[in-house]
N, C-alpha and C positions, 0 to 999 in steps of 0.2 A: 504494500500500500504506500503510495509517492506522497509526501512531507506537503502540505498545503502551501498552497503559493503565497509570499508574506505580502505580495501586493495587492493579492486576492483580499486577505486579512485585513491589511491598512486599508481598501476602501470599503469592507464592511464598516470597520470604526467608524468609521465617518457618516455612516448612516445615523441618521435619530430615530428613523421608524422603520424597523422591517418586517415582511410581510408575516412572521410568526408573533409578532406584538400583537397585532389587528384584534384580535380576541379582548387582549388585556386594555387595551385602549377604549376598549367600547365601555366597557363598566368600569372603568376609572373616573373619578373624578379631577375638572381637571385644573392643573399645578397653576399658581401664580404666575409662573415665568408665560404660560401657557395663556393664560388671561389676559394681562398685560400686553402680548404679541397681539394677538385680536383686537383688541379697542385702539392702540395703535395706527395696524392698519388700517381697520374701518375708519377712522378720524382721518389716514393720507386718501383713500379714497373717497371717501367722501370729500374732502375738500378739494378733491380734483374735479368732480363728477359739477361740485357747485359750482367751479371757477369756470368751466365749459358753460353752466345754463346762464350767469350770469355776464357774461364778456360781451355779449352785444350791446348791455346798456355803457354810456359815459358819461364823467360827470370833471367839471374842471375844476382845478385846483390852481389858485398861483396861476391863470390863465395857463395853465397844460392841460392838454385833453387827457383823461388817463381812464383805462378800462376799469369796471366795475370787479373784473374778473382775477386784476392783480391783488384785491384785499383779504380772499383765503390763500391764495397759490402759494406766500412764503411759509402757510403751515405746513405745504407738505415737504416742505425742504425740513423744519423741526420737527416731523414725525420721522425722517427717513435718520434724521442723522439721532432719533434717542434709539431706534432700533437698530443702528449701525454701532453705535456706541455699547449699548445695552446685549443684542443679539450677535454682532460682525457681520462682517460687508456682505457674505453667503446670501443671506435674510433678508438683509437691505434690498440689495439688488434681486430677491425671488420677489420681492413687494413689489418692485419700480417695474420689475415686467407683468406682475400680475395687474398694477394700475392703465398701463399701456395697455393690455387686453379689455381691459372694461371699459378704458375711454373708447376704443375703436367699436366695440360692441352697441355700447350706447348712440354712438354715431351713427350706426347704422339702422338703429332701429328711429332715432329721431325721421331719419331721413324716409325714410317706410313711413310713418308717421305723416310725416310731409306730403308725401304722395298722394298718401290714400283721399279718394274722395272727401269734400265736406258735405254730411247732412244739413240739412236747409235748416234745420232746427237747433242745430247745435249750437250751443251757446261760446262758444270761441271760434270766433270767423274764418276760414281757410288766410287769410290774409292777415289776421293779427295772428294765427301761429304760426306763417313762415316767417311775420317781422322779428320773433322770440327767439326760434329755435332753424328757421333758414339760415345756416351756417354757409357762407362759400366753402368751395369745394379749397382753396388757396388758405384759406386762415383756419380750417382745421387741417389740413395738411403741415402747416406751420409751426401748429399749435403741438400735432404732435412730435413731429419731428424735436423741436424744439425740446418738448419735454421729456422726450425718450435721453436724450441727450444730456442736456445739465443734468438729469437725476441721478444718471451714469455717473456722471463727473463729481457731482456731489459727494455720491456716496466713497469714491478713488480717492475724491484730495483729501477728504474727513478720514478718510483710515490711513493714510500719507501722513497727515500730520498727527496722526496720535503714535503711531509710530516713531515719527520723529523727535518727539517729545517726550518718547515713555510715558505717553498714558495722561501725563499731564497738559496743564493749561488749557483747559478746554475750553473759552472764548476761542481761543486762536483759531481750534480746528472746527468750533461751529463759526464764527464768524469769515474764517478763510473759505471753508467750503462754499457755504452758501453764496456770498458775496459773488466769489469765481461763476458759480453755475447761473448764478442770476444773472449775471451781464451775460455770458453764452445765452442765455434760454431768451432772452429780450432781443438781441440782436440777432439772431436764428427768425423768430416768429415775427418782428416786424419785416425782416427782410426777406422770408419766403412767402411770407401773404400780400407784403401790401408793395414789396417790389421786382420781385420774382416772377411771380402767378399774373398778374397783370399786365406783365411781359409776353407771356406766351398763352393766356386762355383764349385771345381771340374774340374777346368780346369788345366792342366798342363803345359799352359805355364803360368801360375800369381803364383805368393809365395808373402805373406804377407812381410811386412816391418821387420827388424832386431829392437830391442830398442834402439840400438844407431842411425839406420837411424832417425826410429821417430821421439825420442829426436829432433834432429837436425832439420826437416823438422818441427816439430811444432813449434818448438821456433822462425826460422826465419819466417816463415808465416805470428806467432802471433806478432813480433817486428814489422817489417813491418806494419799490420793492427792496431796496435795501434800509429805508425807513423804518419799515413795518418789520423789517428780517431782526435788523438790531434790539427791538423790543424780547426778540425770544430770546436770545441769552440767557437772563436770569428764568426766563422760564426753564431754558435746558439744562441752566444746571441743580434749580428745584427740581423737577420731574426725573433728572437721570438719579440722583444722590437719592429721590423717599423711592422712585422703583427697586431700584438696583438692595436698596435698605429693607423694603420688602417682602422680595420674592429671597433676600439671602435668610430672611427673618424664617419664614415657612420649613429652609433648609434644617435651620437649626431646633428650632419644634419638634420636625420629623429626625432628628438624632437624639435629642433628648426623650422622647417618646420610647423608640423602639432598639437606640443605640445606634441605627445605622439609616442614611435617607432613603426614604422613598426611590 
């Protein structure tokens, strides 16, 4: 009988659920660390799913036009990076594709939505739900691209600098992350929707952005979202120090209990 392969071995390790758990999982209740992960990501996707239905209102600030849609969007850069911090970049990034999946999902079914006939009787007019939810085909193109991308990036510089630091200063690596990704993710999505797309859909009532519009339209975007990003800080490092204090709390209960954890 041939010695099991240790590579075979090292990426069983690496598993957290295999398929002989399945059983024990089902009647388990479930861990803190386990809890936590979930409301997490429902709160990044959710605040994705809102910053998509809300983006076509504007409203100005300081005479700059700014989307409705950038006042959740920096939570989910503080949801990505307490589960980067909290989970590791693995997790992070299973979230950031599982959010891309449901924004593209959701899009699609807006769009079907869109389509379909209006009843004469319906109480929201075919024409006030495409002003809501008629998305150009360029500005969620944009939008995702955009955010498939900084969330990447987010999640690489935040574990770049925790690394680099040993663990410490974590302003640095929440405020370095997000910072970076936000200007990528601003200057991605104004420049594939509003001068990109305009370029080449062939429509003649759109015309791409001038550079001095851009300019300007990026800058206040990206002032704004790093406005709003700077307030989380002291939220991340309450929220990372009572989780990370709780779920280690639960470990210690269950040693004390039984001698040994769950």
């Amino acid at each position: 009988m041939s010695a099991p392969d240790p590579a075979t071995k090292t990426a069983e390790s690496d598993v957290t659920l295999r398929a002989t758990d399945l059983d024990r999982l089902r009647n388990a209740n479930p861990s803190r660390a386990e809890r936590a992960f979930t409301v997490l990501t429902g709160i990044f996707i959710g605040a994705l799913v809102i910053t998509n239905a809300i983006a076509s209102k504007f409203f100005v600030l300081y005479g700059q036009e700014l989307s409705c849609g950038i006042i959740a969007y920096p939570v989910t850069f503080l949801a990505t990076d307490l589960i980067s911090e909290i989970y590791g970049r693995k997790r992070a990034n299973s979230v950031v594709a599982a959010g891309f999946v449901v924004s593209v999902f959701i899009t699609i079914v807006v769009w079907i939505a869109n389509a379909a006939p209006t009843y004469s009787q319906s109480p929201v007019s075919g024409e006030a739900f495409n002003s809501v939810f008629g998305l150009l085909p360029g500005i969620v193109l944009g939008s995702m691209i955009a955010y498939l991308t900084s969330q990447f990036i987010d999640v690489q510089i935040f574990e770049f600098w925790r690394e680099l630091t040993g663990g410490k200063y974590m302003w640095i690596r929440n405020n370095g992350s997000t910072f970076f990704s936000q200007l990528v993710d601003t200057i991605m999505v104004v420049t594939i929707a509003l001068v990109i797309w305009p370029s080449v859909d062939g429509n003649p009532g759109t015309s791409p952005l001038t550079f001095e519009t851009w300019q300007g339209i990026v800058f206040g975007q990206y002032v704004f979202k790093i406005g709003i990003a700077a307030f989380d800080t002291p939220l991340f490092y309450v929220a990372s120090y009572y989780l990370k204090d709780w779920i280690r709390e639960e470990e210690e209960m269950a040693v004390e209990a039984n001698g040994v954890p769950k």
